[in-house]
DRENRO-90583 format. One record per residue: residue number from 1; x, y, z of N, C-alpha, C in turn; residue in one letter. Coordinates in steps of 0.05 Angstrom, whole numbers. Example, Ala and Ser with C-alpha at 12.3 -4.5 7.8 and 13.67 -1.06 7.14 Angstrom:
BEGIN
+-------+--------+--------+--------+--------+--------+--------+--------+--------+--------+------+
| kolvo |    n_x |    n_y |    n_z |   ca_x |   ca_y |   ca_z |    c_x |    c_y |    c_z | kegu |
+-------+--------+--------+--------+--------+--------+--------+--------+--------+--------+------+
|     1 |    264 |   -114 |    156 |    246 |    -90 |    156 |    264 |    -66 |    156 |    A |
|     2 |    257 |    -45 |    142 |    273 |    -21 |    143 |    258 |      1 |    157 |    S |
+-------+--------+--------+--------+--------+--------+--------+--------+--------+--------+------+
END
This chain:
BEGIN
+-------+--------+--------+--------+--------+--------+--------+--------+--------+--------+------+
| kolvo |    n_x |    n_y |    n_z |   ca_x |   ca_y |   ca_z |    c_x |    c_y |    c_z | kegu |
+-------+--------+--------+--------+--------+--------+--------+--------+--------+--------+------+
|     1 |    892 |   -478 |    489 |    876 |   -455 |    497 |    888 |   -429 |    486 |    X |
|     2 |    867 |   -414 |    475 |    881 |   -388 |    472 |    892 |   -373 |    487 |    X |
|     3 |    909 |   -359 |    484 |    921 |   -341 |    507 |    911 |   -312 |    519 |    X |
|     4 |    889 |   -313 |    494 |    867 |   -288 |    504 |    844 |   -299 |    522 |    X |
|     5 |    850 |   -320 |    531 |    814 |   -341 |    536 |    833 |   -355 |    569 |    X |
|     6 |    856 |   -347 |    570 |    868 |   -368 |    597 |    847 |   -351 |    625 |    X |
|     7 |    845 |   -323 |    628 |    836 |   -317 |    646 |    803 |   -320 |    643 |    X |
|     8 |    790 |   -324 |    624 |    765 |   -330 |    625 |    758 |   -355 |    634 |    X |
|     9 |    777 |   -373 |    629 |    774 |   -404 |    636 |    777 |   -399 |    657 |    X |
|    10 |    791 |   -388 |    673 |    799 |   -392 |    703 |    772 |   -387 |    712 |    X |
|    11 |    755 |   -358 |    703 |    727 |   -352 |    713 |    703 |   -369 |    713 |    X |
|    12 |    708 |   -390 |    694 |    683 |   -399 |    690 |    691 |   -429 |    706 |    X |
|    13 |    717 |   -437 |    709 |    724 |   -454 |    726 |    710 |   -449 |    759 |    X |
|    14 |    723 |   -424 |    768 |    707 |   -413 |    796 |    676 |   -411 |    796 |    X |
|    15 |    666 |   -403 |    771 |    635 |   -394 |    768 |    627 |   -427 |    777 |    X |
|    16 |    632 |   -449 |    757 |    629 |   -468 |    766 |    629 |   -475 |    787 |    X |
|    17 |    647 |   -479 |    803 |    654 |   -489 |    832 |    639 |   -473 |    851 |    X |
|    18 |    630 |   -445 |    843 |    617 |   -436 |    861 |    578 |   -443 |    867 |    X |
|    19 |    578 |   -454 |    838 |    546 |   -456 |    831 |    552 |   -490 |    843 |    X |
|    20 |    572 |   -511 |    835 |    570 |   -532 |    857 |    559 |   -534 |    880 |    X |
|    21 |    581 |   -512 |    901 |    575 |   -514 |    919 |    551 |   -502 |    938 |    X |
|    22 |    538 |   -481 |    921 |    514 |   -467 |    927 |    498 |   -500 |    923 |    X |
|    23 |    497 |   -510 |    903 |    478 |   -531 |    900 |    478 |   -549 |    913 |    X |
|    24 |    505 |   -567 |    926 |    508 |   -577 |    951 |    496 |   -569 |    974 |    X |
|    25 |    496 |   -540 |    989 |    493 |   -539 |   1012 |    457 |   -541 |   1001 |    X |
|    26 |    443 |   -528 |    981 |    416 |   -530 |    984 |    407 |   -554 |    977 |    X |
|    27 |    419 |   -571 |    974 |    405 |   -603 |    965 |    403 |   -607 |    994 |    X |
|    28 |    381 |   -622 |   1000 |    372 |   -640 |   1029 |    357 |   -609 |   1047 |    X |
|    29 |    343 |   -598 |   1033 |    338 |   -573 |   1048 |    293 |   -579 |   1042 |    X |
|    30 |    287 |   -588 |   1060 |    258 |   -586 |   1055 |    241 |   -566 |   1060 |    X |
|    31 |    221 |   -568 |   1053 |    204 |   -548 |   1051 |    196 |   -524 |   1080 |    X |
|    32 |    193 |   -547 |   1098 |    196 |   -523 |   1125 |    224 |   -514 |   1129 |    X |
|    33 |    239 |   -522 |   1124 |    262 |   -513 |   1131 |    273 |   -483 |   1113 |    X |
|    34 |    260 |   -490 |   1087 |    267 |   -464 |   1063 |    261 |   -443 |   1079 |    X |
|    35 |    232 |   -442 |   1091 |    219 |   -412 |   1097 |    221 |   -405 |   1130 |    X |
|    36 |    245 |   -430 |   1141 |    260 |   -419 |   1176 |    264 |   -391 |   1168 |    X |
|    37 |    254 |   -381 |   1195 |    257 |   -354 |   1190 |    260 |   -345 |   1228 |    X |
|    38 |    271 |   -363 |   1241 |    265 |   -361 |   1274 |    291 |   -351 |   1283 |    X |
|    39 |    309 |   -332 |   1266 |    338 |   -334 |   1276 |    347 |   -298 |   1274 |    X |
|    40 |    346 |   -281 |   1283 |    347 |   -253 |   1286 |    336 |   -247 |   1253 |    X |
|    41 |    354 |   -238 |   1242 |    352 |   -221 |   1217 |    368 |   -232 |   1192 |    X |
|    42 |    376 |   -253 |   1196 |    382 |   -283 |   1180 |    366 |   -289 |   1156 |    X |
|    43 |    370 |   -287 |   1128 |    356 |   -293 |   1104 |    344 |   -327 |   1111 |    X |
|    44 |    317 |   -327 |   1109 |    319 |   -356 |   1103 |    328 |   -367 |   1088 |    X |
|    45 |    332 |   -395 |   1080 |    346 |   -407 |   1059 |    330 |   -402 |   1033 |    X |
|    46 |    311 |   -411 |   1032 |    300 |   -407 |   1001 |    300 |   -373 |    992 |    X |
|    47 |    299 |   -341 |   1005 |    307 |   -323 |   1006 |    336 |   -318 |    992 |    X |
|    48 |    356 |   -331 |   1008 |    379 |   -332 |   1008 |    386 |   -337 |    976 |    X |
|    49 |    382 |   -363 |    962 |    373 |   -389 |    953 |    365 |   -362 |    926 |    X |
|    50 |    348 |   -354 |    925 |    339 |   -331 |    908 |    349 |   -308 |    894 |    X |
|    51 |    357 |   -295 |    921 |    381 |   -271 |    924 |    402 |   -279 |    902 |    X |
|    52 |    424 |   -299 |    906 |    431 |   -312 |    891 |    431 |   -316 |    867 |    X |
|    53 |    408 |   -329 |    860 |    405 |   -341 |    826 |    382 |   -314 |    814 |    X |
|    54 |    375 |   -294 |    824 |    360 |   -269 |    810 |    388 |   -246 |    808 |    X |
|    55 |    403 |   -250 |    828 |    425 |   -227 |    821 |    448 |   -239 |    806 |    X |
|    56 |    449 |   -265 |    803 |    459 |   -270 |    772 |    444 |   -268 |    750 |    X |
|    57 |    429 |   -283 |    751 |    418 |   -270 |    724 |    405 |   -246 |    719 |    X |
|    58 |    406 |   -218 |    737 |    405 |   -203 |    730 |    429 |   -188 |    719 |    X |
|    59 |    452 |   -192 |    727 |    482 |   -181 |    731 |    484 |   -196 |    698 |    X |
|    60 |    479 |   -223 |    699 |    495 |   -221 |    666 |    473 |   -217 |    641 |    X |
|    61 |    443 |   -225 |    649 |    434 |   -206 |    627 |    433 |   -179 |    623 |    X |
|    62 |    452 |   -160 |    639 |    451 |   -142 |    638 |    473 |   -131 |    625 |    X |
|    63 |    492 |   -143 |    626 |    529 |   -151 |    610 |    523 |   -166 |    582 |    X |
|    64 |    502 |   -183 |    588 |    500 |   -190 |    556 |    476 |   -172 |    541 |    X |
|    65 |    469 |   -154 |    547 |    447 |   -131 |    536 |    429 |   -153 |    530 |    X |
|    66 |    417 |   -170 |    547 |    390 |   -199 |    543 |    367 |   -180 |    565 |    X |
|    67 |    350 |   -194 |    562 |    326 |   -192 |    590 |    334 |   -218 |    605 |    X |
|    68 |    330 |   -211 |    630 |    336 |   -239 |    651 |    326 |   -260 |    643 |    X |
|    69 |    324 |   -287 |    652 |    310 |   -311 |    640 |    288 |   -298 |    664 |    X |
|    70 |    286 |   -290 |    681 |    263 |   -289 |    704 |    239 |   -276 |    690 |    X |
|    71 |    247 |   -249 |    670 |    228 |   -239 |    650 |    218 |   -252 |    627 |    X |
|    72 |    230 |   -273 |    616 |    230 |   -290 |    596 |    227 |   -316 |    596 |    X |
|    73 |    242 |   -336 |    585 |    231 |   -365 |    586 |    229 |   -372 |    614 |    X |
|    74 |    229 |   -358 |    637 |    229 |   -376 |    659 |    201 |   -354 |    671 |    X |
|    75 |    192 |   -335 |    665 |    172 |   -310 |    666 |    156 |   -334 |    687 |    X |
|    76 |    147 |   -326 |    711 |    128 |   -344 |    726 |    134 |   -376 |    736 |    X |
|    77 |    158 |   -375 |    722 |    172 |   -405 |    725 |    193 |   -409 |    743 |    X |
|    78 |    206 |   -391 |    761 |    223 |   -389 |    770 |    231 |   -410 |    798 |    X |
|    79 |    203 |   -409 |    806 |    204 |   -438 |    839 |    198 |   -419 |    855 |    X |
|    80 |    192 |   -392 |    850 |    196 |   -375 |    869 |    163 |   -352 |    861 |    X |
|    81 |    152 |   -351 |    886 |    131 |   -330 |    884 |    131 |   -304 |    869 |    X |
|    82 |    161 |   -296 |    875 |    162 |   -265 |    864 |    191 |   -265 |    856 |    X |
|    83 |    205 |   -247 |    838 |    217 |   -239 |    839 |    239 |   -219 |    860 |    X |
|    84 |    263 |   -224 |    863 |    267 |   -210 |    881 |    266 |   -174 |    876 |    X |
|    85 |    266 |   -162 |    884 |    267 |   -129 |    884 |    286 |   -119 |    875 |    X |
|    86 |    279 |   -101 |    849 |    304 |    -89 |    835 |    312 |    -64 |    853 |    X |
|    87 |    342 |    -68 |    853 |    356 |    -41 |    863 |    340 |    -12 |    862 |    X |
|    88 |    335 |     -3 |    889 |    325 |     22 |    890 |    337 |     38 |    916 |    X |
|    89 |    325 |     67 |    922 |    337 |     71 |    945 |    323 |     59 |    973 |    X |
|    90 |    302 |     48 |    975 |    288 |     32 |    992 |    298 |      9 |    991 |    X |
|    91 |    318 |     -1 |    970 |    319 |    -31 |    966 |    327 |    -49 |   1000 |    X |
|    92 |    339 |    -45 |   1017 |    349 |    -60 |   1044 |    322 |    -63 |   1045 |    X |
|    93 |    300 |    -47 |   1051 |    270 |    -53 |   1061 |    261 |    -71 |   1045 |    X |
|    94 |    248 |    -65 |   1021 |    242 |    -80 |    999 |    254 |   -109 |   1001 |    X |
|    95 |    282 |   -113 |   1001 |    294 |   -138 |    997 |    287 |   -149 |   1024 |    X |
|    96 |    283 |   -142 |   1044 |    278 |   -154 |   1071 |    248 |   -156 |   1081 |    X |
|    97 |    229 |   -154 |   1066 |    203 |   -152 |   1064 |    196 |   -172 |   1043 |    X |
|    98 |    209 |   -180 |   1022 |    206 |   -197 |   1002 |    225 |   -218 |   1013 |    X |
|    99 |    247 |   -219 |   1029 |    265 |   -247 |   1036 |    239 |   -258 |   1060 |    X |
|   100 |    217 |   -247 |   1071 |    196 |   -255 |   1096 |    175 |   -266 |   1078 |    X |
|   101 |    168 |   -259 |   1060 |    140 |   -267 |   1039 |    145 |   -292 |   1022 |    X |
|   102 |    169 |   -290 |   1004 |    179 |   -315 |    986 |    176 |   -332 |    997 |    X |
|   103 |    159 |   -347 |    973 |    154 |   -382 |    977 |    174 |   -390 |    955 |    X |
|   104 |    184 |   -408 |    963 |    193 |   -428 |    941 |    192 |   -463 |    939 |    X |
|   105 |    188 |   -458 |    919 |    186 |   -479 |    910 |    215 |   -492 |    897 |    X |
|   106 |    231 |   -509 |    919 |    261 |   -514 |    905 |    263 |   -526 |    879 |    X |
|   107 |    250 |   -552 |    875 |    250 |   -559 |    853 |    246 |   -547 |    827 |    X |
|   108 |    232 |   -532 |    827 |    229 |   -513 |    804 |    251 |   -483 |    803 |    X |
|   109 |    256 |   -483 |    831 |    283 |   -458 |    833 |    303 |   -472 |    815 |    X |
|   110 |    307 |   -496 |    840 |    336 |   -503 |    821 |    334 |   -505 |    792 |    X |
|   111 |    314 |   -511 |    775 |    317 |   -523 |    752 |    322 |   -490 |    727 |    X |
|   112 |    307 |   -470 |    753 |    318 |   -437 |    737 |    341 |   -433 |    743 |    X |
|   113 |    353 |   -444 |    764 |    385 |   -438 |    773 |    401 |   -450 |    755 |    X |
|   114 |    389 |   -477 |    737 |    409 |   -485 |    723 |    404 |   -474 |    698 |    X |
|   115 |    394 |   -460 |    690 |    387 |   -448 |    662 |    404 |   -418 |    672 |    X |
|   116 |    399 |   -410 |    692 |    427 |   -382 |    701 |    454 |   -398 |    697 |    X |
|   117 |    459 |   -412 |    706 |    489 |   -420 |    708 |    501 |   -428 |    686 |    X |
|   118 |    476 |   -439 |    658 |    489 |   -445 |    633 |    491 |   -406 |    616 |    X |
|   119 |    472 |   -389 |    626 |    467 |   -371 |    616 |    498 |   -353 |    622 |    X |
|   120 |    505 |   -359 |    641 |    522 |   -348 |    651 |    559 |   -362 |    638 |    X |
|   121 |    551 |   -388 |    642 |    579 |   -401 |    629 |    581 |   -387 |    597 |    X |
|   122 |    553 |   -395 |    581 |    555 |   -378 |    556 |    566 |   -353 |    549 |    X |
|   123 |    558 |   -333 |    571 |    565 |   -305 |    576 |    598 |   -297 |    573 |    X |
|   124 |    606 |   -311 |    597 |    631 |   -317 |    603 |    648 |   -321 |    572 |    X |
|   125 |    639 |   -346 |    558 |    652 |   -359 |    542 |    656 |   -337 |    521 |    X |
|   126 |    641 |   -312 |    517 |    641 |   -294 |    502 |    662 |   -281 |    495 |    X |
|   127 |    669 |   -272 |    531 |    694 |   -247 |    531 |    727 |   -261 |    521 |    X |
|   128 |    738 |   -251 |    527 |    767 |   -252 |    520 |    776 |   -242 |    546 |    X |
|   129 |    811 |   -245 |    554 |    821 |   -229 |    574 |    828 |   -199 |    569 |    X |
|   130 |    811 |   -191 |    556 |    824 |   -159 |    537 |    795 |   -147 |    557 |    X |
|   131 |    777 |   -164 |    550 |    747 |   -151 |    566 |    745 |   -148 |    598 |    X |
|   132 |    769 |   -160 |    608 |    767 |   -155 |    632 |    784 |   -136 |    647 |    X |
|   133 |    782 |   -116 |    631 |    796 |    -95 |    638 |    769 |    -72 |    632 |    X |
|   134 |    747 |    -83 |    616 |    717 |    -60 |    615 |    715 |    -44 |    643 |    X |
|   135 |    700 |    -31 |    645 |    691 |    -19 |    665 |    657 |    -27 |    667 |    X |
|   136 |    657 |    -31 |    688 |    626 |    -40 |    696 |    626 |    -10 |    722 |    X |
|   137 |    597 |      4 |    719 |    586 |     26 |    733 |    566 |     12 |    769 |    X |
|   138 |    585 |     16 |    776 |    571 |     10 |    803 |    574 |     38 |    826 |    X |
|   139 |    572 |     63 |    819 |    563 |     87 |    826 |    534 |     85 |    839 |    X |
|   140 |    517 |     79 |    834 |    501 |     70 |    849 |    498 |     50 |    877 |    X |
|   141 |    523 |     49 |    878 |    534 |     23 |    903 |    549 |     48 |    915 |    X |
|   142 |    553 |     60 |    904 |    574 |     74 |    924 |    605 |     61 |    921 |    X |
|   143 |    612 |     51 |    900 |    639 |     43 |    898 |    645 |     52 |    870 |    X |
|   144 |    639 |     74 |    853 |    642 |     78 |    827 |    657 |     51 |    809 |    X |
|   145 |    673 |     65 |    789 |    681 |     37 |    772 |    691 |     21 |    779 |    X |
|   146 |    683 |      0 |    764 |    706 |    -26 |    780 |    703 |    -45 |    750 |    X |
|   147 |    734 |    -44 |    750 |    736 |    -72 |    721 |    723 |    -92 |    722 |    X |
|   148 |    707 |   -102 |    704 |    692 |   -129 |    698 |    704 |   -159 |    708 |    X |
|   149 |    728 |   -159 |    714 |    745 |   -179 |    724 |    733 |   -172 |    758 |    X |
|   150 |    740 |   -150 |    761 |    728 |   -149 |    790 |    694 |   -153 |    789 |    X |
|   151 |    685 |   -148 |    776 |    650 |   -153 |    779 |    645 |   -185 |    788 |    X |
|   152 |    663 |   -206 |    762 |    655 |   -231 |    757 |    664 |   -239 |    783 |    X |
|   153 |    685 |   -236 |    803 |    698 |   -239 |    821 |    673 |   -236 |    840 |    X |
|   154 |    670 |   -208 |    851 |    644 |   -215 |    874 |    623 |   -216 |    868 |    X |
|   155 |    614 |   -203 |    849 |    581 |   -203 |    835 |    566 |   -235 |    833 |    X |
|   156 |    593 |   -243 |    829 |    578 |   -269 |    821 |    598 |   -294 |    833 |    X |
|   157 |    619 |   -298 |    835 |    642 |   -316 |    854 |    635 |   -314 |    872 |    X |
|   158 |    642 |   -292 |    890 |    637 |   -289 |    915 |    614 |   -277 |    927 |    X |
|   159 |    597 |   -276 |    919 |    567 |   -274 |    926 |    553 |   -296 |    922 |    X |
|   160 |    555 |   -311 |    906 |    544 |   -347 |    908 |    553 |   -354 |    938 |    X |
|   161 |    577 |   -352 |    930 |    596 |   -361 |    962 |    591 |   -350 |    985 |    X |
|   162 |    589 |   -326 |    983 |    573 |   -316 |   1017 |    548 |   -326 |   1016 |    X |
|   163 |    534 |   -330 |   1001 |    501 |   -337 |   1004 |    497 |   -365 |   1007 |    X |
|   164 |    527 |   -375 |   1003 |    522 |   -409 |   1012 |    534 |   -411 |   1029 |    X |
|   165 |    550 |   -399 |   1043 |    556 |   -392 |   1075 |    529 |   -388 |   1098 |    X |
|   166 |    514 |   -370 |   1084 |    483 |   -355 |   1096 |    476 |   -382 |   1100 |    X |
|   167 |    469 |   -403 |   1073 |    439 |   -415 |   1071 |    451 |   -436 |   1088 |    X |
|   168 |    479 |   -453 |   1088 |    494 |   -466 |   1106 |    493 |   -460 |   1140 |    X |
|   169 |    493 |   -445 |   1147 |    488 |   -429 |   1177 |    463 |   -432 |   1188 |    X |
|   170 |    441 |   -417 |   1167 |    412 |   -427 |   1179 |    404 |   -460 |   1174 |    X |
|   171 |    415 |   -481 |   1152 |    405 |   -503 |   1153 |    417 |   -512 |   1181 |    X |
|   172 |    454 |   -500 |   1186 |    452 |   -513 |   1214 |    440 |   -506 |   1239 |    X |
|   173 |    438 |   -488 |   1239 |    416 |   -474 |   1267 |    394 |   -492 |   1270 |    X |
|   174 |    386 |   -507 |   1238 |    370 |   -527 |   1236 |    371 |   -540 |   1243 |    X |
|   175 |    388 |   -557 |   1249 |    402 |   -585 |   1250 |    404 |   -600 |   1234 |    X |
|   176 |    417 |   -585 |   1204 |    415 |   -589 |   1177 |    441 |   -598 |   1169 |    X |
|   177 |    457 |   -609 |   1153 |    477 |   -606 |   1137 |    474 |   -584 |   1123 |    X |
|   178 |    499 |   -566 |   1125 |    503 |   -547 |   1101 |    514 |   -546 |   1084 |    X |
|   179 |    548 |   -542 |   1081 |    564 |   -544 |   1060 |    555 |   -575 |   1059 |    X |
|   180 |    565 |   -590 |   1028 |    573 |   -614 |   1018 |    593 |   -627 |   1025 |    X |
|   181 |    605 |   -611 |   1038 |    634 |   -622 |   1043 |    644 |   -628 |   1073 |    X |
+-------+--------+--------+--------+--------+--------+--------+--------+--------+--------+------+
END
């Protein structure tokens, strides 16, 4: 391994493990169960499930200067009624008005989730450990810059991982299996 490429492997190692286990807890998740919605202010799973695989692939076609696959080969193909809601200052409403409406259709989600997760390993495979020292603009978050090492970290590590925490919680309220493990 190159020695400019050891910290990228480590990312795409986690990216991996994190898209695993997102895919674990949503396997065995049926159709009434996606659009449970009986639990305070709790994403349902297929919501959740969404959130997820639209804010990755919006986060790295946006790092790789691409259009999302959601705008493109997957345009209407996604498993999912709508798109989730681009960042605005209404967005909490918006996103919580569209996590109550979304239908999905898993089978066809997952099969866009796996076209994000190769989109994303490719992405990854790009940088070097020199690039993760970029600056990515999240001023609009209210947390100004933050190095690209930190983006891939929660943008996309640990936001899979809370959202498979979420979809895990409501399958059990279900009387569902959640994690895989």
């Amino acid at each position: 391994m190159e020695d400019n490429k050891k910290s990228i492997k480590l990312l795409v190692e986690q990216t991996a493990m994190a898209h695993e286990v997102l895919e674990g807890t949503i396997e065995g998740t049926g159709e009434e169960h996606t659009h449970f919605q009986n639990v305070g202010t709790a994403l349902p799973v297929g919501a959740a499930y969404g959130h997820a695989i639209f804010s990755e692939d919006s986060f790295v076609s946006m790092r790789a200067k691409s259009q999302p696959l959601f705008m493109t080969e997957f345009k209407d193909k996604t498993g999912f009624s709508e798109p989730m809601p681009a960042p605005s200052d209404d967005w909490a409403k918006q996103h919580a008005d569209w996590a109550k409406r979304v239908k999905v259709d898993l089978p066809k989600a997952r099969e866009y989730a796996k076209a994000v997760y190769a989109a994303t390993e490719k992405y990854l495979n790009t940088l070097t450990d020199a690039n993760l020292t970029d600056d990515v603009d999240f001023t609009s978050w209210g947390i100004g810059m933050k190095p690209l090492s930190w983006a891939i970290s929660m943008v996309i590590i640990g936001h899979i991982n809370n959202l498979a925490g979420e979809i895990s919680a409501i399958k059990g309220v279900q009387g569902l299996k959640g994690y895989p493990f």
